[in-house]
C-alpha positions as CSV (number, residue, x, y, z in Angstrom):
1,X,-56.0,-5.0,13.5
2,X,-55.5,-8.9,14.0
3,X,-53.9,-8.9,16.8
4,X,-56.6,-6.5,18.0
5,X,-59.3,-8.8,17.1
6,X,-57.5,-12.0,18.1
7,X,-57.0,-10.4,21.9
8,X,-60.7,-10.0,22.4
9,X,-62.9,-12.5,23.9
10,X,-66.2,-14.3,22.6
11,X,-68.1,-11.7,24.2
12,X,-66.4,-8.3,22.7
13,X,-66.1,-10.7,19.1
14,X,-69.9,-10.9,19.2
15,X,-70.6,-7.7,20.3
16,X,-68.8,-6.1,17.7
17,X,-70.2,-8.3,14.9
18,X,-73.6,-7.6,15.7
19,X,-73.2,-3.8,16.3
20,X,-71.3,-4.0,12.9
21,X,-74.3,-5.7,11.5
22,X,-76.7,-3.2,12.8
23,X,-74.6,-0.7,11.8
24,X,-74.3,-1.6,8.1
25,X,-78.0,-2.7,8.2
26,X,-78.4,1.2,8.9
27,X,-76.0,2.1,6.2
28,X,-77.7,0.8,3.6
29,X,-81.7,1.7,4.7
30,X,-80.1,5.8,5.2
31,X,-78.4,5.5,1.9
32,X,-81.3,4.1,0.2
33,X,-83.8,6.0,1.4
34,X,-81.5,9.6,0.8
35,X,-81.5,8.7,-2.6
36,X,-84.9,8.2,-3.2
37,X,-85.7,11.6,-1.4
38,X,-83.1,13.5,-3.6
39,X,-84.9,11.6,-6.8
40,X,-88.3,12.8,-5.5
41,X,-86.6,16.5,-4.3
42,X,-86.1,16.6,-8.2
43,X,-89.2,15.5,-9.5
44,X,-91.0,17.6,-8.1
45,X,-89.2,20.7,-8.8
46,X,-89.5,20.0,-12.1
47,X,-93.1,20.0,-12.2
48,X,-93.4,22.9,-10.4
49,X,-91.5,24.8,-12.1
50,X,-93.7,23.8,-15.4
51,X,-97.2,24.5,-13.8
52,X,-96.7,27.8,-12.0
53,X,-93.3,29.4,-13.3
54,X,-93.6,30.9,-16.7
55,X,-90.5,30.7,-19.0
56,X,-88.3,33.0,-18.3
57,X,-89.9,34.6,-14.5
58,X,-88.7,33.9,-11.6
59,X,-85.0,34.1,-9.6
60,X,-82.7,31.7,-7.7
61,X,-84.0,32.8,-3.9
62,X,-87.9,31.6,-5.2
63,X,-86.6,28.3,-6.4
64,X,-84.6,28.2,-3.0
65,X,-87.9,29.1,-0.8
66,X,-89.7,26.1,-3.0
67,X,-87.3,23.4,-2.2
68,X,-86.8,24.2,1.4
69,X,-89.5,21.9,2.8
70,X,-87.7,19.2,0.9
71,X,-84.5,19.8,2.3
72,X,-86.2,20.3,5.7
73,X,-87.7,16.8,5.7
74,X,-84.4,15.4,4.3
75,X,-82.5,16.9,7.0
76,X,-84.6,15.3,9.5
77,X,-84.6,12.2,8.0
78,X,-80.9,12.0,8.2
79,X,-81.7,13.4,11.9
80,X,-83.7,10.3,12.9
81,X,-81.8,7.9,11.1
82,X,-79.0,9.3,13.1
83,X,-80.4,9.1,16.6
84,X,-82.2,5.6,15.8
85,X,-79.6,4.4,14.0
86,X,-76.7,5.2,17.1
87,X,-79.6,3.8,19.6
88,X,-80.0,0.8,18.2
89,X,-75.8,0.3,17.4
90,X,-75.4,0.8,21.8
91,X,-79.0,-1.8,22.1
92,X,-77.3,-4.1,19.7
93,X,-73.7,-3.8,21.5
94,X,-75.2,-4.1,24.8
95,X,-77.4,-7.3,23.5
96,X,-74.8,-9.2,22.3
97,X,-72.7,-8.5,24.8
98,X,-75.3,-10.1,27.4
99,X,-76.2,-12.9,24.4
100,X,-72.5,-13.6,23.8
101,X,-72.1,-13.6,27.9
102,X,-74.8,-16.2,28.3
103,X,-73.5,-17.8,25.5
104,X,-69.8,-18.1,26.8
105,X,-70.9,-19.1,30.7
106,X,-71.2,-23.1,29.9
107,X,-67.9,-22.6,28.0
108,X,-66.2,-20.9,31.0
109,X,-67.4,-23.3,33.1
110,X,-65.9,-26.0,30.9
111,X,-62.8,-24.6,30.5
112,X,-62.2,-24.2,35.1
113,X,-63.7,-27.8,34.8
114,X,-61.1,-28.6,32.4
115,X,-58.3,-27.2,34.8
116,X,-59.3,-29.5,37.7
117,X,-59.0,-32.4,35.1
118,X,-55.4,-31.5,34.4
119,X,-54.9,-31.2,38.1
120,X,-56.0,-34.6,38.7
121,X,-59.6,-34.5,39.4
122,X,-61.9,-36.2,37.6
123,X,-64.5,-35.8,39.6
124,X,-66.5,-32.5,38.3
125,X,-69.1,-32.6,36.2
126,X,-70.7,-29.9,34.4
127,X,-74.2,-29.2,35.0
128,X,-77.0,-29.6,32.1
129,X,-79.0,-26.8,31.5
130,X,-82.4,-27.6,30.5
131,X,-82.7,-23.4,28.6
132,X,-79.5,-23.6,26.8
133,X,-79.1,-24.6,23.3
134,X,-79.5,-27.6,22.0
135,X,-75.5,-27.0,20.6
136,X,-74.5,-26.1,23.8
137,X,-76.6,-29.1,25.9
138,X,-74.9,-31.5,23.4
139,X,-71.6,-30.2,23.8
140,X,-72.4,-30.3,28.1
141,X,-73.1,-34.2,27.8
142,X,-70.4,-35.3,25.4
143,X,-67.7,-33.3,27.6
144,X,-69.4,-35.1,30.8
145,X,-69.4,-38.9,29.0
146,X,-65.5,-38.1,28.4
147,X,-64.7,-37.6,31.8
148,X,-66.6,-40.3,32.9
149,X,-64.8,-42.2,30.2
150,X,-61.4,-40.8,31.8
151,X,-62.4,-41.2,35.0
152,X,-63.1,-45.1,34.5
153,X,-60.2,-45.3,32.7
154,X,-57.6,-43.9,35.4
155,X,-59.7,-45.7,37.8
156,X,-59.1,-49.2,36.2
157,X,-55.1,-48.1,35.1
158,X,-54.8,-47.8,39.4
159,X,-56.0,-50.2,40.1
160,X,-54.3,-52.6,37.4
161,X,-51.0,-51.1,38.7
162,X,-52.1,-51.8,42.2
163,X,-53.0,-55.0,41.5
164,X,-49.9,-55.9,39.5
165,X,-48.0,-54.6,42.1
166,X,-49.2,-57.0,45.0
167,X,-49.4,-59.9,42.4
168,X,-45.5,-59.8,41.4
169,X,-44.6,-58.3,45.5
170,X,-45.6,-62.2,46.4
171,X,-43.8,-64.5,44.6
172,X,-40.8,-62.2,45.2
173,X,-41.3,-62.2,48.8
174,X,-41.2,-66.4,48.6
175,X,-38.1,-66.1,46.7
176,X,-36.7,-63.7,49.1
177,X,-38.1,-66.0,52.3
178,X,-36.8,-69.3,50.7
179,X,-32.9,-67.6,50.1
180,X,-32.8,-66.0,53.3
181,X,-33.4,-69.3,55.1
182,X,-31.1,-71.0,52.9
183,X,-28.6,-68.5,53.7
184,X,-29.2,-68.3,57.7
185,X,-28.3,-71.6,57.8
186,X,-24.5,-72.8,57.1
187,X,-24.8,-76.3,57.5
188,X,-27.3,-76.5,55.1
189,X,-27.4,-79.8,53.2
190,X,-28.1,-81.0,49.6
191,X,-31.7,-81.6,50.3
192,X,-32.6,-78.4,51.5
193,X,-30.4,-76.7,48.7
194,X,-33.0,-79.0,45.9
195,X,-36.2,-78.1,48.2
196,X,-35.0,-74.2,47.5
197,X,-34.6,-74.1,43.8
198,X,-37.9,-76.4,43.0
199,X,-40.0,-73.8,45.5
200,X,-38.0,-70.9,43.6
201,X,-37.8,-71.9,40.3
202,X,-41.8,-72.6,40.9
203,X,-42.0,-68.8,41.6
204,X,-39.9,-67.7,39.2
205,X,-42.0,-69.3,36.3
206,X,-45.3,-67.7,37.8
207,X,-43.6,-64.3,37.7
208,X,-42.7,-65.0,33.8
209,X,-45.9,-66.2,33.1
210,X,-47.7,-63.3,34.8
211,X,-45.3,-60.8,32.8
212,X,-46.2,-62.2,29.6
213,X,-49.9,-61.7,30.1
214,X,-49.1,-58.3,31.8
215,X,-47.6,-57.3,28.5
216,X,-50.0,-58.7,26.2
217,X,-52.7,-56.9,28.0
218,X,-50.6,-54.2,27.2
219,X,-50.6,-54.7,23.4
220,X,-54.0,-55.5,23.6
221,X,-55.2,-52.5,25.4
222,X,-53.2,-50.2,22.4
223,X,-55.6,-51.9,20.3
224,X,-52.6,-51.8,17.4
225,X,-53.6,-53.3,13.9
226,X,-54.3,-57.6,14.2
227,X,-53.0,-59.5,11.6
228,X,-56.3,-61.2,10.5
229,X,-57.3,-64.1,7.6
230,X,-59.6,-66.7,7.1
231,X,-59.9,-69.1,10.2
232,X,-61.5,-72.8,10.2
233,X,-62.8,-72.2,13.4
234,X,-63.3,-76.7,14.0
235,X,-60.2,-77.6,12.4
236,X,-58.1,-74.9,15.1
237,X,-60.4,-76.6,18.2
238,X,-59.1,-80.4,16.8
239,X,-55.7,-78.8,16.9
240,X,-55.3,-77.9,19.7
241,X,-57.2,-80.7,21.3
242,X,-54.6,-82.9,19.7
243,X,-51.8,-81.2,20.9
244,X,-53.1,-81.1,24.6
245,X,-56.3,-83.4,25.0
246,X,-56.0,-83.9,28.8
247,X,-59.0,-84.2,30.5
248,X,-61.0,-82.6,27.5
249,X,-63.9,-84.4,25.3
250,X,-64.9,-82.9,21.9
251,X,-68.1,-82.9,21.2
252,X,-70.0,-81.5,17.8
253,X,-68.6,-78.8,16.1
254,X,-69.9,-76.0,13.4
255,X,-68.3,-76.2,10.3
256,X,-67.5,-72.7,9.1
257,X,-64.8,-70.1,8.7
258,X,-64.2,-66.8,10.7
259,X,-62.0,-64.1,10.5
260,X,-59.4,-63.7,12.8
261,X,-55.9,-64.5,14.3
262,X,-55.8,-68.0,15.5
263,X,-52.8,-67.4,17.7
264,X,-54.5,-65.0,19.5
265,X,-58.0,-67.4,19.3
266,X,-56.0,-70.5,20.1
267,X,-55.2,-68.7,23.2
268,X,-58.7,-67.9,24.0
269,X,-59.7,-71.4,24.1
270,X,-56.0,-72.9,25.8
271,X,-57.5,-70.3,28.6
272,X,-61.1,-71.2,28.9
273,X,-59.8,-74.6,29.3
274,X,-57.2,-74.5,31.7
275,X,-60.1,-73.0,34.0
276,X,-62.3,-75.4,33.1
277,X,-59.8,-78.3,34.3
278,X,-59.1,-76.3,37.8
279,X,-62.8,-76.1,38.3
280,X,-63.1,-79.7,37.5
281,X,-60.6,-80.8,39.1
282,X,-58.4,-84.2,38.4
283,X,-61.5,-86.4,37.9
284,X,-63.4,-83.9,36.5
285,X,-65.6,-83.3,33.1
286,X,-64.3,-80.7,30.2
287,X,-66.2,-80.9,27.3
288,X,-65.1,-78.7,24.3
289,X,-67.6,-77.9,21.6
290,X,-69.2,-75.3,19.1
291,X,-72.6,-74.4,17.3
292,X,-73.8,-72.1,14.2
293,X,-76.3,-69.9,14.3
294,X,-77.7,-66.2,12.9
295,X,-74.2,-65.8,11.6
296,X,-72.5,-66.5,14.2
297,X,-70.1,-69.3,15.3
298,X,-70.0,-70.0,19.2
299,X,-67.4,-71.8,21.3
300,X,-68.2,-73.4,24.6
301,X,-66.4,-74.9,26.7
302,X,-68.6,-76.6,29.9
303,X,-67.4,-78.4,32.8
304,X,-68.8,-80.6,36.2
305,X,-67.5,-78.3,38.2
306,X,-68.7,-76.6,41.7
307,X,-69.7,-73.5,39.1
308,X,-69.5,-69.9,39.3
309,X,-72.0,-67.9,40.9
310,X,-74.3,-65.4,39.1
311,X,-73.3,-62.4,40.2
312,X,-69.7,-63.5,40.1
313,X,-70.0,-64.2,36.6
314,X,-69.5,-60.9,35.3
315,X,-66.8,-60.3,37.4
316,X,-63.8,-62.7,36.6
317,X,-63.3,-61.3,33.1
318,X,-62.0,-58.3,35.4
319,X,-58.4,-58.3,35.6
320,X,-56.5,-60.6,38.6
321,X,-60.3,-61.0,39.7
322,X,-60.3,-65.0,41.1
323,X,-63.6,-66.8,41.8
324,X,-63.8,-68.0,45.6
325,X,-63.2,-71.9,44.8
326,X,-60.0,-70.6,42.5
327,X,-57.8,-68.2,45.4
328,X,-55.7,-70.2,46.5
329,X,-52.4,-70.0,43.7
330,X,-51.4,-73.2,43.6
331,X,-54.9,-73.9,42.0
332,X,-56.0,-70.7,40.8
333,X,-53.7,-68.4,38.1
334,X,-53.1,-64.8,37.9
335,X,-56.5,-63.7,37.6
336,X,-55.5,-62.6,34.1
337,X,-56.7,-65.3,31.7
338,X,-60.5,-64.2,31.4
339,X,-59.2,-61.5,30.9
340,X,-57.2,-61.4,28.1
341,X,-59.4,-63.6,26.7
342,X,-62.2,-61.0,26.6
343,X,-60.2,-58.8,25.1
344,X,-59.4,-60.7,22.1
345,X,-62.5,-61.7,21.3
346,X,-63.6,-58.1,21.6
347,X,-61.2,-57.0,19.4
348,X,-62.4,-59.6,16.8
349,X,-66.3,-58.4,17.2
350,X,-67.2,-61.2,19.2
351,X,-68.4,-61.1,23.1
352,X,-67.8,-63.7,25.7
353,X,-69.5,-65.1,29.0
354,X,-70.1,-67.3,31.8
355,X,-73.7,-69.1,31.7
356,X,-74.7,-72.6,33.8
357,X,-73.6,-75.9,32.1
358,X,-75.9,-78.9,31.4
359,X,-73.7,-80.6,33.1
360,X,-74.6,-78.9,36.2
361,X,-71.3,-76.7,36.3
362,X,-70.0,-73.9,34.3
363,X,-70.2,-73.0,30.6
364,X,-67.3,-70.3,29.4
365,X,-68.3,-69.7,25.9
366,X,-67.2,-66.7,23.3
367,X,-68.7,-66.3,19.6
368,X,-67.8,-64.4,16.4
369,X,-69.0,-63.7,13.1
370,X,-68.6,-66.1,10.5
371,X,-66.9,-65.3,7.3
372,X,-68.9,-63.8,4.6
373,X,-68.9,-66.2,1.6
């Protein structure tokens, strides 16, 4: 009988489940009522049989011709309840059949949408319908925000691997270039030999940095567990100022703590300034600094720089995205930077962006909450 049940479909299930309902609804009226006829088929035979039988008169067959009626209308009780009852079990089988039906369409049409996804189209959508229920219309939008959701995400995975792609394919063509000339050439002299390595060895280290931030984009983007603890926000920016303070000023900073991993922080700032300076230039202003407010602790970093230009600014936090004045690679990086750097700070509960500088070029800044004390 399982395996009976579990072979049907939603709209047999409810079918059968609301002609068993009727059905048992029926039951219990017929069985109900019956008894209350045979109670009343008693009663008054009794009485009759006090007010105009004398003790002792009478037979069997009179009694019989008495209680006919009452056994007529309790026959054709059961009758109706019969033919009303097997009626309304084929209404109620054909009704939720057509309810169940109706019921079951936006789920068919989830489940064919569901095989194109698995195909590799992420394109379909289902469509809302306005009549349905509310269940069903929830149920229509969340499915359509996932694919959207997976649709963006495959989108962005392409085009990361694309983008990878051509960004390691250059610095390996160089190599290539730069080895194949060395070996066309058999007189080739000490010189040329030194000119080779320095241009190779300069590619080589852009590859390794690029696959470093290639693979911790990676760990970022599996959003594993971050080691976290109690962070003095100003005493990690006069770190790291000390260890590199090239070209950088430090202006005020907010006292306070945050929670966090000040690796992963200290590398959020080493890469807002780093494209500060190649904004800036050699002769250029950085100015590092920080300010408290509403709970929050933000980080800016401005400098004199030709800026960034508004509707760029949302932009180069996308991945091996370069501003216009940063394309060129021996003055721009991998593109990857802002990037990483947004994600860290997400992943701490902060948010980070590009706004003009006071000192007429571009402020990079990124706050978090402070501590709770």
């Amino acid at each position: 009988m399982r395996a009976v049940w579990t072979g049907l479909g939603l709209r047999a299930r409810l079918s059968l489940a609301i002609g068993a309902l009727v059905l048992i609804a029926f039951g219990v009226v017929f069985v109900v009522v019956r008894a209350e006829m045979a109670d009343e088929s008693h009663i008054i035979d009794r009485e009759e049989a006090r007010e105009h039988r004398p003790a002792g008169s009478g037979t069997e067959a009179e009694a019989s011709r008495r209680l006919s009626p009452i056994s007529d209308a309790q026959e054709e009780v059961e009758r109706t309840f019969l033919v009303v009852g097997g009626v309304a079990l084929v209404a109620a089988l054909i009704g939720g059949y057509l309810i169940a039906a109706r019921t079951a369409s936006p789920l068919q049409r989830m489940a064919a949408t569901s095989e194109q996804v698995s195909s590799g189209d992420l394109t379909p959508r289902l469509q809302d319908e306005p009549a349905a229920a509310p269940e069903l219309r929830a149920l229509i939008v969340g499915f359509n925000r996932m694919l959207e959701r997976l649709d963006l995400a495959f989108s962005r995975q392409r085009r990361f691997v694309s983008d990878a792609s051509h960004e390691l394919r250059t610095p390996l063509t160089a190599i290539r270039g730069q080895l194949e000339v060395l070996a066309g050439n058999p007189e080739t002299g000490a010189d040329e030999v030194r000119r080779v390595k320095a241009t190779t060895l300069v590619e080589v280290e852009r590859m390794e940095g690029m696959v470093e931030e290639l693979l911790a984009l990676a760990q970022l983007d599996e959003r594993s567990e971050i080691e976290m603890s109690p962070v003095d926000l100003a005493a990690l920016l006069r770190e790291l100022t000390a260890v590199d303070s090239s070209g950088v000023e430090l202006d005020a900073l907010a006292e306070g703590r945050i929670v966090g991993n000040p690796e992963l922080l200290a590398r959020v700032v080493r890469n807002l300034l780093a494209n500060a300076r190649r904004h800036a230039g050699e002769s250029g202003r950085v100015v590092l600094s920080s300010a408290a407010a509403d709970g929050l602790i933000a980080v800016r970093v401005d400098d004199d720089g030709p800026g960034i230009p508004p509707a760029e600014r949302e932009r180069i936090f996308e991945r091996f995205h370069r501003a216009d004045s940063a394309r060129g690679r021996n003055s721009g990086g991998s593109g990857l930077g802002l990037a990483i750097s947004r994600e860290i700070v997400e992943a701490h509960g902060g948010r980070i962006w590009v706004e003009d500088s006071p000192f007429g070029g571009t402020r990079a800044a990124f706050e978090l909450p402070r501590a709770v004390t």
